[in-house]
C-alpha positions as CSV (number, residue, x, y, z in Angstrom):
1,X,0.9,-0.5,-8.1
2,X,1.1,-3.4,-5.8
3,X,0.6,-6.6,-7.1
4,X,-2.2,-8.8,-5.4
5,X,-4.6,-11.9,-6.4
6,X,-8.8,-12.2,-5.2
7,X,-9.5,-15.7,-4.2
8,X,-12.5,-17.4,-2.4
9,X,-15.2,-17.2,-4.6
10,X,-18.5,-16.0,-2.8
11,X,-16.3,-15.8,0.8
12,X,-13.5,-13.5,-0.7
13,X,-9.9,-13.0,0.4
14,X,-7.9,-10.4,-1.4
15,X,-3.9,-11.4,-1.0
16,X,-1.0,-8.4,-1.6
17,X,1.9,-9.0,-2.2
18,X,3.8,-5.3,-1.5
19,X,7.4,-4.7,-2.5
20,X,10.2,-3.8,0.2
21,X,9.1,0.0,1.4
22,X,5.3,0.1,-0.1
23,X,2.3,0.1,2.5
24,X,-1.4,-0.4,3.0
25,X,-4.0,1.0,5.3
26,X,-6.7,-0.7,6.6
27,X,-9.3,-0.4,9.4
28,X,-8.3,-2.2,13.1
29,X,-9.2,-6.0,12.9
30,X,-9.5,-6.2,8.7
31,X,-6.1,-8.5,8.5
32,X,-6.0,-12.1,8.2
33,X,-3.1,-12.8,7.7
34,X,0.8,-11.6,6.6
35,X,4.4,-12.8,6.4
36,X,6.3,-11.8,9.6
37,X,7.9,-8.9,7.6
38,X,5.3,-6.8,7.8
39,X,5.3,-3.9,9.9
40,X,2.1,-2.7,11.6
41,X,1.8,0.9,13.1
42,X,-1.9,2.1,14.1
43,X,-2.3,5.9,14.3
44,X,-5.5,8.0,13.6
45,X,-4.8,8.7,10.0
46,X,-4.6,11.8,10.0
47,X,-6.2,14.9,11.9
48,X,-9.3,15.4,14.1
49,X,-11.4,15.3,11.3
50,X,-10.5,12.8,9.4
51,X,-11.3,10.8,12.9
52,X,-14.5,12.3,13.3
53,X,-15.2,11.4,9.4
54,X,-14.4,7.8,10.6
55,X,-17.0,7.8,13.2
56,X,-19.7,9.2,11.2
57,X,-19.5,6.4,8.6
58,X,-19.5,4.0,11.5
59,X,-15.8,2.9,11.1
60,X,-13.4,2.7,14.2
61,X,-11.6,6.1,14.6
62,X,-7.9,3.8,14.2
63,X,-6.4,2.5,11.4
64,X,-3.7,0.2,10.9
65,X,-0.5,0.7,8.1
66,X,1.1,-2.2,7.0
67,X,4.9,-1.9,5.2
68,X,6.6,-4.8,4.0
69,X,10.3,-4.5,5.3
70,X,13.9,-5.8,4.1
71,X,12.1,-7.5,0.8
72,X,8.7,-8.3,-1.1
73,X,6.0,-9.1,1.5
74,X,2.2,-10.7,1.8
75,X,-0.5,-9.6,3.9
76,X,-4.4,-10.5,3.2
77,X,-7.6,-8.9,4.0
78,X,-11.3,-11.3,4.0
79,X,-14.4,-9.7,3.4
80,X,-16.4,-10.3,6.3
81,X,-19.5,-11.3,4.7
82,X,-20.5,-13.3,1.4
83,X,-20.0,-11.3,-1.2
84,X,-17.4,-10.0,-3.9
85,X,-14.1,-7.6,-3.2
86,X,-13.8,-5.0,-6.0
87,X,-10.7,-3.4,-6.5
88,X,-10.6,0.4,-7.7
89,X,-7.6,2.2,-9.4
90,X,-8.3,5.8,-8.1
91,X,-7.0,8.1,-10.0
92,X,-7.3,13.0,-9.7
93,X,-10.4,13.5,-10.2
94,X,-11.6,9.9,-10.5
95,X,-12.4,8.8,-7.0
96,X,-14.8,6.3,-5.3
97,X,-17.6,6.9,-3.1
98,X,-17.9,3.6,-1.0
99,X,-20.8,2.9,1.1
100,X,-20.2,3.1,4.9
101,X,-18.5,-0.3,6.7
102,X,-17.6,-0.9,3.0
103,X,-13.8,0.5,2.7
104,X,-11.5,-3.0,3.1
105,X,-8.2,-1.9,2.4
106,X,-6.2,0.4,0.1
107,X,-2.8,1.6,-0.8
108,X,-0.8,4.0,1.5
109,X,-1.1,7.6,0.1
110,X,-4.8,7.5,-0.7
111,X,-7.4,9.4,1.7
112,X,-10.2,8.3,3.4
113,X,-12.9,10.5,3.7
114,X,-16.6,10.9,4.7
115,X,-18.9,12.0,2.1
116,X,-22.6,13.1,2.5
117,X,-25.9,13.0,0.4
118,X,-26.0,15.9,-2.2
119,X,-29.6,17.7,-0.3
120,X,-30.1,17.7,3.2
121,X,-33.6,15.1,2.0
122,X,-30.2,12.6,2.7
123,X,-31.1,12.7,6.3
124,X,-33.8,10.1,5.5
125,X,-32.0,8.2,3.1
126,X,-31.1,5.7,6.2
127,X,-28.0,3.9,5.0
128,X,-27.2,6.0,2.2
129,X,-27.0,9.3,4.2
130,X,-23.3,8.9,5.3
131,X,-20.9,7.1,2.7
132,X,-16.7,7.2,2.2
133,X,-14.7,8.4,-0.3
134,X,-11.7,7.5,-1.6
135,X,-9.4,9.6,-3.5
136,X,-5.8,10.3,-5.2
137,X,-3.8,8.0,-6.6
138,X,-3.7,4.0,-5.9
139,X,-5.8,1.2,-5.5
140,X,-8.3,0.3,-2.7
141,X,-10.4,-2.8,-2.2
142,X,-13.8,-2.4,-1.2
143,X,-16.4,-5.0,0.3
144,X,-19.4,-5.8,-1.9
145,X,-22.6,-7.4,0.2
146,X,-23.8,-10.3,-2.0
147,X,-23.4,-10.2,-6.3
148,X,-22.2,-6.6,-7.6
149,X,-23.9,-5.7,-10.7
150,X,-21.9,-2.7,-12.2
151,X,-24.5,-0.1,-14.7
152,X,-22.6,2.6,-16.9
153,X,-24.4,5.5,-16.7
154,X,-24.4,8.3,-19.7
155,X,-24.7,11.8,-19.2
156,X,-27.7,12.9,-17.3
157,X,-28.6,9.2,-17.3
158,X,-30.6,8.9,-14.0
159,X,-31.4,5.1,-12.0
160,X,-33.2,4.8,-8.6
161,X,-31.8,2.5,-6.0
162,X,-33.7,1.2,-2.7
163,X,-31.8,1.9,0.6
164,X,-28.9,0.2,1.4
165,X,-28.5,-1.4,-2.1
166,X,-26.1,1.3,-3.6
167,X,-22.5,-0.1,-2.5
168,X,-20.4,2.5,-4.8
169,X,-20.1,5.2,-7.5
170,X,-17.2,6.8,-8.9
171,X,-17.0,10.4,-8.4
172,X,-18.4,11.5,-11.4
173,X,-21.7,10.6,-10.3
174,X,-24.5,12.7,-8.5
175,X,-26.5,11.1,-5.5
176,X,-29.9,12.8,-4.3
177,X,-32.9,11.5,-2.8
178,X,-36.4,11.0,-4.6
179,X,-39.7,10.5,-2.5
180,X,-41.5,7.2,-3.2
181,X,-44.7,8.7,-5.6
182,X,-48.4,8.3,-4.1
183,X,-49.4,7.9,-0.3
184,X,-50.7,4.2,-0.6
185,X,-46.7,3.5,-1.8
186,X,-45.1,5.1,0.6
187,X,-46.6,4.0,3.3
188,X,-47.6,0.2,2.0
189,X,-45.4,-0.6,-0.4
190,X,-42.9,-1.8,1.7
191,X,-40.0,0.0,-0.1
192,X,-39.7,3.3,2.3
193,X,-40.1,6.2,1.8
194,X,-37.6,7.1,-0.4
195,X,-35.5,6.3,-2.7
196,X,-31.8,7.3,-3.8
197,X,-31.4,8.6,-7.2
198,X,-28.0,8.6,-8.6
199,X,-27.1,10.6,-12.0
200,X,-24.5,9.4,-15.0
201,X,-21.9,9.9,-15.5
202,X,-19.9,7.5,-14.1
203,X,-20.2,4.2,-12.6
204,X,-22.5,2.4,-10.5
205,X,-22.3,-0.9,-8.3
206,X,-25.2,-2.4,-6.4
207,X,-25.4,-5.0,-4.1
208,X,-27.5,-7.7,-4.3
209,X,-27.6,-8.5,-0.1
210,X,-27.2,-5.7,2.3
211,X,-26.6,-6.7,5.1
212,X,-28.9,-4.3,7.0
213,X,-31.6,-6.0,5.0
214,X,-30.2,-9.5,6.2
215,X,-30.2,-8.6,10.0
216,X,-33.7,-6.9,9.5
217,X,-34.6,-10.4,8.2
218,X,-33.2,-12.2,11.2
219,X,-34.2,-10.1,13.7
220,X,-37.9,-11.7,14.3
221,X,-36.0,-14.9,14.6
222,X,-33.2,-14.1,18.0
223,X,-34.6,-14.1,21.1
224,X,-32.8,-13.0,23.9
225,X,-33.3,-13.4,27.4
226,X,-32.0,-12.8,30.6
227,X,-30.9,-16.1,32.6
228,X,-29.9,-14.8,35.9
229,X,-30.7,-11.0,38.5
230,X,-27.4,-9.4,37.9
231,X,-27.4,-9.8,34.1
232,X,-24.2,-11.5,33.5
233,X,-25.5,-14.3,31.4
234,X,-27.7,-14.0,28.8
235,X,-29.4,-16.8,26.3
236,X,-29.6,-16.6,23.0
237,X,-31.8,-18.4,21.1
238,X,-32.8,-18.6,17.1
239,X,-36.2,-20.2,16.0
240,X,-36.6,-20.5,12.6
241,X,-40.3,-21.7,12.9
242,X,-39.6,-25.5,13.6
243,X,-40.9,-27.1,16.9
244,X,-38.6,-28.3,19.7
């Protein structure tokens, strides 16, 4: 397994360090940073539909291998919001489903797939509908939005997660979709409409910050505004309710 350290804090940076020969896979524009004898190659990984996978869970359809060459090497991958970077030792039969935009980086050999909501009710899940998953043998580092609170779940052992707050499960794990009970909650409540509902056993880590939920926040705040005819400059402004 390849050796590697998680520094940072609440900004995270996860740094390998990957013997002569061994390789990890990332999306395009995830590294920050490597000794100059590491070897990129960028390919599809894999066939045409592991790329359309890609694009369903909203990742670019490339990925980039990195292989430390003539000796040991170091390459590092930062999250790219405040939160945590969990690692996962995937094992047969013990693989991690990841939420979409949430794969970082993992060891060559491992696949990258796109994994769907159990009942077609998924299609109004929002962000839970599409998610990855990662299986085989190896590790893989996976983005966290905010503070990841990890709940064991026991057999048949059910807990209900708002949209967008479910960053992974291991494998073993069942994900549905529950309507939100009573019309005045659905429709008042603020919480949606649904719910996701995911079933022990197995694992469960949820964020504390979506970022979905941040930008929805934000949004009310960004104004943007055309400055000249053709469209070619554009201002941006943010008011966060003080006066000029």
């Amino acid at each position: 397994m390849i050796k590697y350290e998680i520094e940072g804090g609440n900004l995270p940076v996860v740094i390998c360090y990957p013997e002569a020969g061994e390789a990890l896979c990332t999306e395009s524009g995830a590294m920050s940073w490597m000794s100059p004898n590491m070897r990129m190659d960028t390919n599809t990984g894999g066939g045409i539909k592991k790329v359309f996978g890609r694009l369903f869970s909203g990742e670019s359809i490339f990925m980039n291998e990195y292989t430390a060459e003539g000796g040991p090497g170091m390459i590092a991958f930062a999250s790219s919001f405040p939160g945590s970077i969990i690692p996962f030792h995937v094992t047969p039969g013990n693989g991690i489903i990841v939420q979409k935009r949430g794969f970082l980086a993992m060891e060559k050999g491992l696949d990258l797939s796109v994994h769907f909501h159990r009942r077609l009710g998924g299609i109004f899940g929002g962000e839970g509908l599409i998610m990855q998953k990662v299986s085989g043998e190896g590790l893989v580092f996976v983005e966290i939005d905010g503070h990841c609170k990890e709940i064991e779940l026991k057999a048949g052992e059910t807990i209900l997660i708002d949209t967008g707050y479910l960053a992974a499960m291991t494998e073993s794990c069942i994900m549905d979709v529950q309507m939100v009970k009573g019309i005045k909650n659905m429709f008042f409540g603020g919480e949606g409409i649904f719910h996701t509902r995911v079933t022990g056993p197995g694992k469960v880590y949820i964020q504390s910050m979506p970022l979905s939920h941040i930008a929805e926040r934000l949004e009310p705040y960004i104004n943007v505004s055309d400055k000249s005819s053709n469209g070619d400059n554009h201002d941006v402004r943010i008011n966060f309710g003080f006066n000029e």
